[in-house]
Biopython code that builds the backbone (N, CA, C, O; Angstrom):
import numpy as np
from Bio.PDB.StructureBuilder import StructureBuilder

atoms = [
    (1, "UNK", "N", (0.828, -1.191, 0.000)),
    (1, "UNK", "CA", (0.000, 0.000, 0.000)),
    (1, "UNK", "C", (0.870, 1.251, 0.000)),
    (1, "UNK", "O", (0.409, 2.264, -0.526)),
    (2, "UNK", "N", (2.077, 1.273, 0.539)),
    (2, "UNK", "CA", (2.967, 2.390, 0.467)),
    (2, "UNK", "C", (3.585, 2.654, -0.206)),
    (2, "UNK", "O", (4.221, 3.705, -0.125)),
    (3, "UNK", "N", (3.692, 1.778, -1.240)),
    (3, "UNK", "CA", (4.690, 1.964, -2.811)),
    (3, "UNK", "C", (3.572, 2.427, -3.138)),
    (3, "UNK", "O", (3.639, 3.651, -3.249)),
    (4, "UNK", "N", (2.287, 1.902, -3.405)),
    (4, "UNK", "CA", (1.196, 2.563, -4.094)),
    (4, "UNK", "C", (0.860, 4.054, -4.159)),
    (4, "UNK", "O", (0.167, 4.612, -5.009)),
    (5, "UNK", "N", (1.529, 4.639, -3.019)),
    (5, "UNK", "CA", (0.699, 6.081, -2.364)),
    (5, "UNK", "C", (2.269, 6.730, -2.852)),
    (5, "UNK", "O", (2.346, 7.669, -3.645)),
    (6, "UNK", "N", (3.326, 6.146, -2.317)),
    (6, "UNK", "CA", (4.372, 7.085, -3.056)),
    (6, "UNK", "C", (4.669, 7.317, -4.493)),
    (6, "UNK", "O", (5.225, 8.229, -5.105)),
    (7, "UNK", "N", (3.844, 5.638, -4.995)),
    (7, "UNK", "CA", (4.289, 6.095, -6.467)),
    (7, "UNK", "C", (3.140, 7.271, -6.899)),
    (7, "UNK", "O", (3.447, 8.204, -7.640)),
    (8, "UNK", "N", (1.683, 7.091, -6.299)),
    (8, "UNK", "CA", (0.751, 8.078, -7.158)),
    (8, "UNK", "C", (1.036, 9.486, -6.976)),
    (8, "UNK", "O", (0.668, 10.344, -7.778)),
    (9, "UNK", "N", (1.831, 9.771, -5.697)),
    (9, "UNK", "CA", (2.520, 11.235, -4.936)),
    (9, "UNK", "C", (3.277, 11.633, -5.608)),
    (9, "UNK", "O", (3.175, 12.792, -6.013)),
    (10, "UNK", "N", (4.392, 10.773, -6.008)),
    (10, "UNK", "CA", (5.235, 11.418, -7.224)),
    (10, "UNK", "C", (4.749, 11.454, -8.622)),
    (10, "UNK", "O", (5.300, 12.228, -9.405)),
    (11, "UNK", "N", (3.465, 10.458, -9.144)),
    (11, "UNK", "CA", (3.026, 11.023, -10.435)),
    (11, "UNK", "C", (2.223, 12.589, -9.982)),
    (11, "UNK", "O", (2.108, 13.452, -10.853)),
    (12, "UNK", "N", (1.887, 12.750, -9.071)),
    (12, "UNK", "CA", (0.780, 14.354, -8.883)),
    (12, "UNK", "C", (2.225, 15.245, -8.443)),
    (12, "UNK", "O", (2.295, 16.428, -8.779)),
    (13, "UNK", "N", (3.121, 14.734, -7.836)),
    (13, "UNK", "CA", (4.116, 15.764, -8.092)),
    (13, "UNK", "C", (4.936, 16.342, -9.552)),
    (13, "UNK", "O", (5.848, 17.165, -9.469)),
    (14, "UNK", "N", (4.638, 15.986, -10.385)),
    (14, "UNK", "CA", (5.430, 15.718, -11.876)),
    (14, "UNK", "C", (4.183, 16.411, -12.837)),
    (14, "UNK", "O", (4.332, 17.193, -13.776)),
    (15, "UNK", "N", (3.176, 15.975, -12.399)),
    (15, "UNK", "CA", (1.625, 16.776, -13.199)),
    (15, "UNK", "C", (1.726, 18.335, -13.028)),
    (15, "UNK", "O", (1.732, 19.241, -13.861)),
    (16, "UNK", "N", (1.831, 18.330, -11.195)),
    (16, "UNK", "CA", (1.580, 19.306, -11.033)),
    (16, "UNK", "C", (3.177, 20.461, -11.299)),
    (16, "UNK", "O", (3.028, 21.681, -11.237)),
    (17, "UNK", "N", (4.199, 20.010, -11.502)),
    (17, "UNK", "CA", (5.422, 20.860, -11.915)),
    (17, "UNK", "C", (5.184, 21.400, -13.212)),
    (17, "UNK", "O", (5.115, 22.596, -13.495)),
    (18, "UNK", "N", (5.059, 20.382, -14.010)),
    (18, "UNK", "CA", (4.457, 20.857, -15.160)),
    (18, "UNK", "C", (3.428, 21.739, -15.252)),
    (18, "UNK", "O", (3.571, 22.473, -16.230)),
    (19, "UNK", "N", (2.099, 22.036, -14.394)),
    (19, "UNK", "CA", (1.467, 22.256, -14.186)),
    (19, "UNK", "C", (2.187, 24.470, -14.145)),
    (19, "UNK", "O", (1.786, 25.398, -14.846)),
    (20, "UNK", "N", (2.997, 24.474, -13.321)),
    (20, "UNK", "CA", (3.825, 25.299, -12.387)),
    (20, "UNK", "C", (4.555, 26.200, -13.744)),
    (20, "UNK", "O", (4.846, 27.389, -13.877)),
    (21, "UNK", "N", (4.648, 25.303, -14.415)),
    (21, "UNK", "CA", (6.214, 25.622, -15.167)),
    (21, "UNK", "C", (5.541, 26.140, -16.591)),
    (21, "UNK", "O", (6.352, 26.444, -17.467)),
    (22, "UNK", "N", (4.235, 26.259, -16.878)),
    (22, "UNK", "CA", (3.960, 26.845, -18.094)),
    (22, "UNK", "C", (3.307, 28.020, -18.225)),
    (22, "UNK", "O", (2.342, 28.456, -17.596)),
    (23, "UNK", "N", (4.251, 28.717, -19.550)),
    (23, "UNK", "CA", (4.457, 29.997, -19.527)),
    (23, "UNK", "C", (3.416, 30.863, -20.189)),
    (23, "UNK", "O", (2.920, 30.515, -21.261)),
    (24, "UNK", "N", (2.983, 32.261, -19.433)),
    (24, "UNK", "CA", (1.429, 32.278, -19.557)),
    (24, "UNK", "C", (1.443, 32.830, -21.046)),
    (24, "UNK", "O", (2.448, 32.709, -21.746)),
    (25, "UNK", "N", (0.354, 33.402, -21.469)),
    (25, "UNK", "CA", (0.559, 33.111, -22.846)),
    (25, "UNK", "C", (0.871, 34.761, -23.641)),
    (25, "UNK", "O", (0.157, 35.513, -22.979)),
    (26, "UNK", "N", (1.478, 35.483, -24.551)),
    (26, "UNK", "CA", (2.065, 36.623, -24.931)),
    (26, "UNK", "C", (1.177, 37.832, -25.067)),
    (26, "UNK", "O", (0.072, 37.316, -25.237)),
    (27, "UNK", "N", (1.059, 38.754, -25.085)),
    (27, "UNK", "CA", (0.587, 39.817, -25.457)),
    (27, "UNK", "C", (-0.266, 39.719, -26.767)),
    (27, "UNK", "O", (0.370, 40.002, -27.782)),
    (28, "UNK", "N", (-1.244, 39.463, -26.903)),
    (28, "UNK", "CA", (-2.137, 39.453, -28.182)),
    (28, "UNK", "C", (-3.175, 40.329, -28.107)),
    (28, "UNK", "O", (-3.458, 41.032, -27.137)),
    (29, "UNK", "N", (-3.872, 40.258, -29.406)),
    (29, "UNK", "CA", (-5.312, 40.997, -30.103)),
    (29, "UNK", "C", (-4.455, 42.699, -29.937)),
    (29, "UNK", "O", (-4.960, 43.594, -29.258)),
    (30, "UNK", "N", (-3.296, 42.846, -30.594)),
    (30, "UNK", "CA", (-2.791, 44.077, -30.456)),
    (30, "UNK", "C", (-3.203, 45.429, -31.273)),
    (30, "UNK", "O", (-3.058, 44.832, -32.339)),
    (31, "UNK", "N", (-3.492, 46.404, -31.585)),
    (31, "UNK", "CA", (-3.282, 47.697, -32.006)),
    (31, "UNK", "C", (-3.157, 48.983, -31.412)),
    (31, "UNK", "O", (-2.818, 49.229, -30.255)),
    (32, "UNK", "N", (-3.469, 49.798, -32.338)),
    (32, "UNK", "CA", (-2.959, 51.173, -31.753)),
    (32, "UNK", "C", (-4.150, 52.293, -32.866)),
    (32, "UNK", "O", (-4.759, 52.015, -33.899)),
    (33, "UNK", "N", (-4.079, 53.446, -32.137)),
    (33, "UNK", "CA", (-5.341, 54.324, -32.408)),
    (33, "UNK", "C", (-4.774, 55.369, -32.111)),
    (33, "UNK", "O", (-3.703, 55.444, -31.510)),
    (34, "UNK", "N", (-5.610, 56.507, -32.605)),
    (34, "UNK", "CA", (-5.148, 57.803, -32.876)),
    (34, "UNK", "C", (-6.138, 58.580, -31.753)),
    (34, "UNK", "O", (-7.359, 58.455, -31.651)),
    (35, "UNK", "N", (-5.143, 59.509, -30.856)),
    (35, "UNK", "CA", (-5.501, 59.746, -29.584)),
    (35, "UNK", "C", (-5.661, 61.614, -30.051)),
    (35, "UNK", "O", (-5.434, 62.097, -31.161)),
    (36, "UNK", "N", (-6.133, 62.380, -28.740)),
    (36, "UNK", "CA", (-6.484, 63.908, -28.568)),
    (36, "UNK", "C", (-4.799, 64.152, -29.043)),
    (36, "UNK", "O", (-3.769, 63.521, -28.807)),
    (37, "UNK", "N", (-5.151, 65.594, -29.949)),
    (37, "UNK", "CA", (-4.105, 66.451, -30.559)),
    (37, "UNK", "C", (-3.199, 65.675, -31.434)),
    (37, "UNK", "O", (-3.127, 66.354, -32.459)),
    (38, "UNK", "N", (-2.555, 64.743, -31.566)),
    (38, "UNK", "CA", (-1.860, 64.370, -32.861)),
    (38, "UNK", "C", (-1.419, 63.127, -32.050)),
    (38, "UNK", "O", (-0.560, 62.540, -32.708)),
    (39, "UNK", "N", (-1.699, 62.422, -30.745)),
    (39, "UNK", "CA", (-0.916, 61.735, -30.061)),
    (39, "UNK", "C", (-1.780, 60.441, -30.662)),
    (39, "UNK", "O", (-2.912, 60.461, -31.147)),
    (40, "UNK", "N", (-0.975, 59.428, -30.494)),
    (40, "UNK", "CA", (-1.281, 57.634, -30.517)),
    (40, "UNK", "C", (-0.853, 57.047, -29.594)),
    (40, "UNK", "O", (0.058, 57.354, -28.825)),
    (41, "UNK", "N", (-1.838, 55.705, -29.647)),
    (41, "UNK", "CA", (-2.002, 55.135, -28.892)),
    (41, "UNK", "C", (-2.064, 53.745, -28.870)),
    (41, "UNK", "O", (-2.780, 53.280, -29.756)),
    (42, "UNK", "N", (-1.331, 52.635, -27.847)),
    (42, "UNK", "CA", (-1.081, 51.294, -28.590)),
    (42, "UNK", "C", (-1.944, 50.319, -27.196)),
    (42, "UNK", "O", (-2.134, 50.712, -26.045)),
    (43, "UNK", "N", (-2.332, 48.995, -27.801)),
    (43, "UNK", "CA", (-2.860, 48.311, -26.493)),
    (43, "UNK", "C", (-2.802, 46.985, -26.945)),
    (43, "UNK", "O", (-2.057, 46.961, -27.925)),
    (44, "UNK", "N", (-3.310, 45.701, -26.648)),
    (44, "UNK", "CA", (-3.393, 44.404, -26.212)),
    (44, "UNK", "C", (-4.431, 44.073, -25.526)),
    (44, "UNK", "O", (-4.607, 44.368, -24.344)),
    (45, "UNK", "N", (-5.193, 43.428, -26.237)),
    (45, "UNK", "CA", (-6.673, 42.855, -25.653)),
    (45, "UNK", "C", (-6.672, 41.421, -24.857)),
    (45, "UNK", "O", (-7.505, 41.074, -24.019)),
    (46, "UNK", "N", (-5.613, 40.717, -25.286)),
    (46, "UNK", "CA", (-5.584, 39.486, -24.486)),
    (46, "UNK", "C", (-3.853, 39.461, -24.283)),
    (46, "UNK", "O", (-3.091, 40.322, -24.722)),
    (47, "UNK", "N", (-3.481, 38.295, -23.537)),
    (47, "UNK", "CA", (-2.010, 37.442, -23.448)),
    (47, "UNK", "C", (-2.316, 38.254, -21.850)),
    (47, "UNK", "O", (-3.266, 38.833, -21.324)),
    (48, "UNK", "N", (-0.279, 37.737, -21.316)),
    (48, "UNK", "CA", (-0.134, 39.039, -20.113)),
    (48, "UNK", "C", (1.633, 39.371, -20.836)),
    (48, "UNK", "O", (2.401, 38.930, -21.691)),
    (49, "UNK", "N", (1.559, 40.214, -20.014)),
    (49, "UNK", "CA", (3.061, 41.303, -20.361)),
    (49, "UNK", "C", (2.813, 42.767, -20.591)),
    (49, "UNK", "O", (1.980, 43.337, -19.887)),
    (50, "UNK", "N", (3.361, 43.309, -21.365)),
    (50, "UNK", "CA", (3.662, 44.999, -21.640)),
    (50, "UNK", "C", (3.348, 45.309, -22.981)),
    (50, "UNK", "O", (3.531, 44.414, -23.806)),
    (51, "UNK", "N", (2.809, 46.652, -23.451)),
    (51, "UNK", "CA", (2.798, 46.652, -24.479)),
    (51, "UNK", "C", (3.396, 48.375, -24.541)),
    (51, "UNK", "O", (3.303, 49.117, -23.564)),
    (52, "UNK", "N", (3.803, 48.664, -25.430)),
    (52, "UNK", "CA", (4.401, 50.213, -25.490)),
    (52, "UNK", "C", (3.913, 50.503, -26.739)),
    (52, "UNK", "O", (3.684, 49.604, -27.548)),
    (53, "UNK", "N", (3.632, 52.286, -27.113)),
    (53, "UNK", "CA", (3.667, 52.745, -28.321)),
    (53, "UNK", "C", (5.081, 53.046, -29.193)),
    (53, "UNK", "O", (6.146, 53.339, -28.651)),
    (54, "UNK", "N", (4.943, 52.956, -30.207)),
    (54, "UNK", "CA", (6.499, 53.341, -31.132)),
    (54, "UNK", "C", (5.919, 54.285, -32.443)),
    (54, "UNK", "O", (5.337, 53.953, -33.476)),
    (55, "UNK", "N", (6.274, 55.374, -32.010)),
    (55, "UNK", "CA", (6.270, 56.512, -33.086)),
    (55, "UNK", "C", (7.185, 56.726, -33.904)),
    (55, "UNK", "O", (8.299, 56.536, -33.414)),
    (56, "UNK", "N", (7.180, 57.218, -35.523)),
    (56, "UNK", "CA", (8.500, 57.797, -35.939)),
    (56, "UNK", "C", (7.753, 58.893, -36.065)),
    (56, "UNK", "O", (6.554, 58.752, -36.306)),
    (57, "UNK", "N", (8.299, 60.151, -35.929)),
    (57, "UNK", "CA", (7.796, 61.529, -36.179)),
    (57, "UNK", "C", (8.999, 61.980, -36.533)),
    (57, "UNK", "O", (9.992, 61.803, -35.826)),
    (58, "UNK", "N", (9.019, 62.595, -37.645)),
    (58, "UNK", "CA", (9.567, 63.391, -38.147)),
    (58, "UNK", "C", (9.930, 65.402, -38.767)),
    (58, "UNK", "O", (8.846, 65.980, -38.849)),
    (59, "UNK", "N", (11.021, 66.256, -39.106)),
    (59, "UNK", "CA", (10.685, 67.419, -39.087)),
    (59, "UNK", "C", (11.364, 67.855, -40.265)),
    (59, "UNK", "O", (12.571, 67.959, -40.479)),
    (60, "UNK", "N", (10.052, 68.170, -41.232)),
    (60, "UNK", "CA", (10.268, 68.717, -42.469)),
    (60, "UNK", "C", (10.900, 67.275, -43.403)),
    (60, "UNK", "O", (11.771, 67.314, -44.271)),
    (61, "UNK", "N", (10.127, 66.013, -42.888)),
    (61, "UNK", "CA", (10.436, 65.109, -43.745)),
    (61, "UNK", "C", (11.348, 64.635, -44.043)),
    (61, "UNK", "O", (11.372, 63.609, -44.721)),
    (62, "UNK", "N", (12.979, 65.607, -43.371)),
    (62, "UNK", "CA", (14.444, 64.936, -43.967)),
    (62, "UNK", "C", (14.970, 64.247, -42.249)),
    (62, "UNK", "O", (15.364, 63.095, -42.069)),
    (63, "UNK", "N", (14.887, 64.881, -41.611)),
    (63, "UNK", "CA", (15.439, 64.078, -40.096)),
    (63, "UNK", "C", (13.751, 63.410, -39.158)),
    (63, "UNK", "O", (12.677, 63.965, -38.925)),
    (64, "UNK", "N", (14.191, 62.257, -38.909)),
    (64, "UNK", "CA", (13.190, 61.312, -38.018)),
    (64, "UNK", "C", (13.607, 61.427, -36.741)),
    (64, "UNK", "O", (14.583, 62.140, -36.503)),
    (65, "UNK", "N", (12.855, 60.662, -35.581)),
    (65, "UNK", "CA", (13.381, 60.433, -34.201)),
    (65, "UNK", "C", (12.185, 58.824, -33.689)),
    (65, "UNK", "O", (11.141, 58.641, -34.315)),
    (66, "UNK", "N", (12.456, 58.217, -32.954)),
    (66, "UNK", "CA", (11.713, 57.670, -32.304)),
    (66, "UNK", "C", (11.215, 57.912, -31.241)),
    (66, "UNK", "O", (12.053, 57.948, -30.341)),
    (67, "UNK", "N", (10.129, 58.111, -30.908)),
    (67, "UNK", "CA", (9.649, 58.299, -29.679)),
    (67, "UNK", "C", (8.431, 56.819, -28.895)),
    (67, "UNK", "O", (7.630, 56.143, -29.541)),
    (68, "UNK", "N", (8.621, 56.760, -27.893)),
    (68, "UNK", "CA", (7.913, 55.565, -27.240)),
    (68, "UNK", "C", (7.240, 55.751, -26.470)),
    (68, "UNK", "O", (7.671, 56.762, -25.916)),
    (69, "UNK", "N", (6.166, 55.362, -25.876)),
    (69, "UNK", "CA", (5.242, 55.463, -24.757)),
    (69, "UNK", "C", (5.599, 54.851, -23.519)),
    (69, "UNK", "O", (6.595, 54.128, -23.519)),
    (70, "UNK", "N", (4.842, 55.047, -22.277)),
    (70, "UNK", "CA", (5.411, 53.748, -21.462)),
    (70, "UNK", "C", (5.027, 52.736, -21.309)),
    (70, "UNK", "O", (3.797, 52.711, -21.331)),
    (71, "UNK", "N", (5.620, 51.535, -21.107)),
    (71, "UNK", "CA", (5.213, 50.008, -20.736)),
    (71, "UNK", "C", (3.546, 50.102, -19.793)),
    (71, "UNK", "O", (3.387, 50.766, -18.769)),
    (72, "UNK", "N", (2.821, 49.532, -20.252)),
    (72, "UNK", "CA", (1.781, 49.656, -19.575)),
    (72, "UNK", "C", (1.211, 48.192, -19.763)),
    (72, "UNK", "O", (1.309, 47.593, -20.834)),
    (73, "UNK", "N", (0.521, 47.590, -18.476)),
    (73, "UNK", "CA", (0.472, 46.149, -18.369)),
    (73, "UNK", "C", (-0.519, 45.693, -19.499)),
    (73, "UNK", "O", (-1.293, 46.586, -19.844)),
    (74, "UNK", "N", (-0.645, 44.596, -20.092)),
    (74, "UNK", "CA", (-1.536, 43.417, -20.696)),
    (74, "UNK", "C", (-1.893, 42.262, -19.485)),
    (74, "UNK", "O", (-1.217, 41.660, -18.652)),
    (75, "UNK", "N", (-3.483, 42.300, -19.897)),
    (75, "UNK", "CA", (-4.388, 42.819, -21.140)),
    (75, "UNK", "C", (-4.659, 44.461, -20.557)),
    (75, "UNK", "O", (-4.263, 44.990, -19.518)),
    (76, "UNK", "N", (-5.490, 45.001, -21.668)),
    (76, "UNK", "CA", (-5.406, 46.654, -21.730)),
    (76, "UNK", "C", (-6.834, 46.616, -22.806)),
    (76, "UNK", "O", (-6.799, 45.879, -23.791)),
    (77, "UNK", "N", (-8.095, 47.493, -22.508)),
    (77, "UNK", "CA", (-8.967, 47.451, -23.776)),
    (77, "UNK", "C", (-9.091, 49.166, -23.515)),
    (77, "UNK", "O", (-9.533, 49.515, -22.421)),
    (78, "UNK", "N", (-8.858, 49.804, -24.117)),
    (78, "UNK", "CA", (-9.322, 51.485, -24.934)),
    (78, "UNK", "C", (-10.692, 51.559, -24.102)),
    (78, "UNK", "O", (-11.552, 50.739, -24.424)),
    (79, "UNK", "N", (-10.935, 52.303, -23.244)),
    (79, "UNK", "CA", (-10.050, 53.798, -23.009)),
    (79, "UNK", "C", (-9.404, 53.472, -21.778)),
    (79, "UNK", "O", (-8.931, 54.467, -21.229)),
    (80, "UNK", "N", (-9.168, 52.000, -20.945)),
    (80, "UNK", "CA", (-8.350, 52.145, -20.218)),
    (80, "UNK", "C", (-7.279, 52.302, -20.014)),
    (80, "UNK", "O", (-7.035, 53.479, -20.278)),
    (81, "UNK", "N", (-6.102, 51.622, -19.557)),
    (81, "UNK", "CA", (-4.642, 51.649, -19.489)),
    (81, "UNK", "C", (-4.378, 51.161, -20.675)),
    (81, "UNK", "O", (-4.572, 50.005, -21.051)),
    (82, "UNK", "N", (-3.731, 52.437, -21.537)),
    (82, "UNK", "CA", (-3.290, 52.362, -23.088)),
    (82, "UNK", "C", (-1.776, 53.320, -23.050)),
    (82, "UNK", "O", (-1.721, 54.353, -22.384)),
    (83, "UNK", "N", (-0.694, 52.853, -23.789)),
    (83, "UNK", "CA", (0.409, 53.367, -23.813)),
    (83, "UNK", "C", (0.302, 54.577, -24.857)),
    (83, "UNK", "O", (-0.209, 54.318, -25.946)),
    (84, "UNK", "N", (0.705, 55.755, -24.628)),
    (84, "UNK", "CA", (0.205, 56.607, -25.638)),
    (84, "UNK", "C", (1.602, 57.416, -25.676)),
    (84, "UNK", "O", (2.451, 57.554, -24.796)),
    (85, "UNK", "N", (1.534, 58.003, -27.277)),
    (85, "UNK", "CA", (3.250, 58.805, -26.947)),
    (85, "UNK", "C", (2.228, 60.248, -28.392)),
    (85, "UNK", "O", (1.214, 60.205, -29.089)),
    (86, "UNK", "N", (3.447, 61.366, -28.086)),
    (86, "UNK", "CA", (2.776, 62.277, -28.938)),
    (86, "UNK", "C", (4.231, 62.964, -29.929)),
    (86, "UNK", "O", (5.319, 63.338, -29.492)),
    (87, "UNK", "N", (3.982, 62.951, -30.646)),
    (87, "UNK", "CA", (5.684, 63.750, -31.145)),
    (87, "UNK", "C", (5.320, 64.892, -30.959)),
    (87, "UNK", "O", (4.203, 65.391, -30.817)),
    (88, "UNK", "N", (6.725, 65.457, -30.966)),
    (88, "UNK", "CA", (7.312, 67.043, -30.018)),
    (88, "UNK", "C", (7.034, 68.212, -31.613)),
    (88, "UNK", "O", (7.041, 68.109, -32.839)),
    (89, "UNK", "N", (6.854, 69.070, -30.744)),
    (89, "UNK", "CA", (7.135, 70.655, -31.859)),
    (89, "UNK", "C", (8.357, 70.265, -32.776)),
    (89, "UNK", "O", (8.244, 69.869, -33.936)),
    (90, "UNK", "N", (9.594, 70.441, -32.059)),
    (90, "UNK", "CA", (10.589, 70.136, -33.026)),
    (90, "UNK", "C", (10.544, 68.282, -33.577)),
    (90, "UNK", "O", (11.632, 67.706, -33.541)),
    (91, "UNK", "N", (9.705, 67.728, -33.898)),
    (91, "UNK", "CA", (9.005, 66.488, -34.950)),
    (91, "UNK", "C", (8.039, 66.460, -34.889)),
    (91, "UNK", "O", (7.589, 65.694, -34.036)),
    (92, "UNK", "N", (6.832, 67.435, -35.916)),
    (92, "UNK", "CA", (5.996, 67.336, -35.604)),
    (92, "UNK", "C", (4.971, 66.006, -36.194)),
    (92, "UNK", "O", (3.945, 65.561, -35.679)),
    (93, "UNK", "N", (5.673, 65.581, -37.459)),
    (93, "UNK", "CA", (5.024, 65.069, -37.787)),
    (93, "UNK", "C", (4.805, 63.476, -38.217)),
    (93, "UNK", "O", (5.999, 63.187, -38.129)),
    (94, "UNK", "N", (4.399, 62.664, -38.476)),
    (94, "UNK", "CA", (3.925, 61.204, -37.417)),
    (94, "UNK", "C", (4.141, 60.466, -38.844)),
    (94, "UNK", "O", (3.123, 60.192, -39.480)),
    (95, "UNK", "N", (5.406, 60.126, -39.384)),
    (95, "UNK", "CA", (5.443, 59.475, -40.032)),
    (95, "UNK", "C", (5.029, 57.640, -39.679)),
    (95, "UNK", "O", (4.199, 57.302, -40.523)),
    (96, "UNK", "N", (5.241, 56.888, -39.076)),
    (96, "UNK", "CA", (4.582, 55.660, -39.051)),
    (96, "UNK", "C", (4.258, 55.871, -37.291)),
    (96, "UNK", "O", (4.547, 56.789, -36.524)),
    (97, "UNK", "N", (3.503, 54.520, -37.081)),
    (97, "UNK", "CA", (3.230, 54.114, -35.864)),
    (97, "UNK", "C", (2.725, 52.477, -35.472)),
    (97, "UNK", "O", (1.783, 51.833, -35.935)),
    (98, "UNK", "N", (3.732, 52.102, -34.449)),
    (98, "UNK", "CA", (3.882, 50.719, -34.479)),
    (98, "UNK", "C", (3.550, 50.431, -32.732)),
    (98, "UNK", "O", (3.127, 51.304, -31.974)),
    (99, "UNK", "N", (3.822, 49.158, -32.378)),
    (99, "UNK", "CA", (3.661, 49.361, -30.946)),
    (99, "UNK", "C", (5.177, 48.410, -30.518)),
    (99, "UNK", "O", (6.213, 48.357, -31.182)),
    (100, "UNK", "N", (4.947, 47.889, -29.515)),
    (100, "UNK", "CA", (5.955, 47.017, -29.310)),
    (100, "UNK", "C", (5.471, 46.243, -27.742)),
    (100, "UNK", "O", (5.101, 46.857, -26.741)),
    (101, "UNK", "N", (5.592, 44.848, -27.877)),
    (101, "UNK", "CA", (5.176, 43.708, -26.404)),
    (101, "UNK", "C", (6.447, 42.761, -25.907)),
    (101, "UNK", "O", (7.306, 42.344, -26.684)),
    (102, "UNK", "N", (6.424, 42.532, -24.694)),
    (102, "UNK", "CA", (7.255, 41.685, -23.833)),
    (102, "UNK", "C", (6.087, 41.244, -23.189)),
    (102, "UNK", "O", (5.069, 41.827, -22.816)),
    (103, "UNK", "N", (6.486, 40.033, -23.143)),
    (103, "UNK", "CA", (5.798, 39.048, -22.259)),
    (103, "UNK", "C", (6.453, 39.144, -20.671)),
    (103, "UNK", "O", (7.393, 39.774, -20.186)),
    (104, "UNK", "N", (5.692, 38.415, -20.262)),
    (104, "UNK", "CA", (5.833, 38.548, -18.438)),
    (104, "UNK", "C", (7.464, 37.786, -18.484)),
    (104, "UNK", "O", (8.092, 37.607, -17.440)),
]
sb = StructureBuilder()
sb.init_structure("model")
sb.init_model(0)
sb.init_chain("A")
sb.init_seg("    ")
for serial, (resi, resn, name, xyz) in enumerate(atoms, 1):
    if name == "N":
        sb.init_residue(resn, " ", resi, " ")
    sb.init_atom(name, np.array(xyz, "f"), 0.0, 1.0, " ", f" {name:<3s}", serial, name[0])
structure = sb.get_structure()
């Protein structure tokens, strides 16, 4: 009876590690939207981790810059906790917009 109970203890110990050890799942259902005054805005509807905005704004079309929002947790649904970035006077203007995720 005691081999019986140690062996089924160590199969529920081995279930349950596995159990322990899997990794939750990434930042998904992602985009980004166009926020008050010229600013954007990026989010993640499902996974867990971070999601950030990534701007290129540019001035007078010949010099770019990147600008980023801050890490703000996943999941995230509009209008709540959304990473938002705005380009500056000197770039004013919003050549692409991307986002960027890390998982937990």
């Amino acid at each position: 009876m005691l081999s019986v109970t140690a062996a089924a203890s160590a199969a529920l110990t081995i279930a349950l590690t596995g159990v322990a050890l899997a990794d939750p799942p990434p930042p998904g259902n992602c985009g980004t939207g166009l926020g008050y005054e010229n600013s954007r805005y990026a989010y993640c509807a499902s996974g867990n981790g971070f999601v950030r905005v990534k701007l290129t704004c540019a001035n007078d079309y010949t010099k770019r810059t990147t600008i980023y929002g801050k890490w703000v947790p996943v999941p995230n649904v509009p209008p709540s906790t959304v990473s938002s970035a705005r380009c500056t006077s000197s770039y004013p203007y919003v050549m692409s917009v991307g986002y960027e995720t890390k998982p937990l």
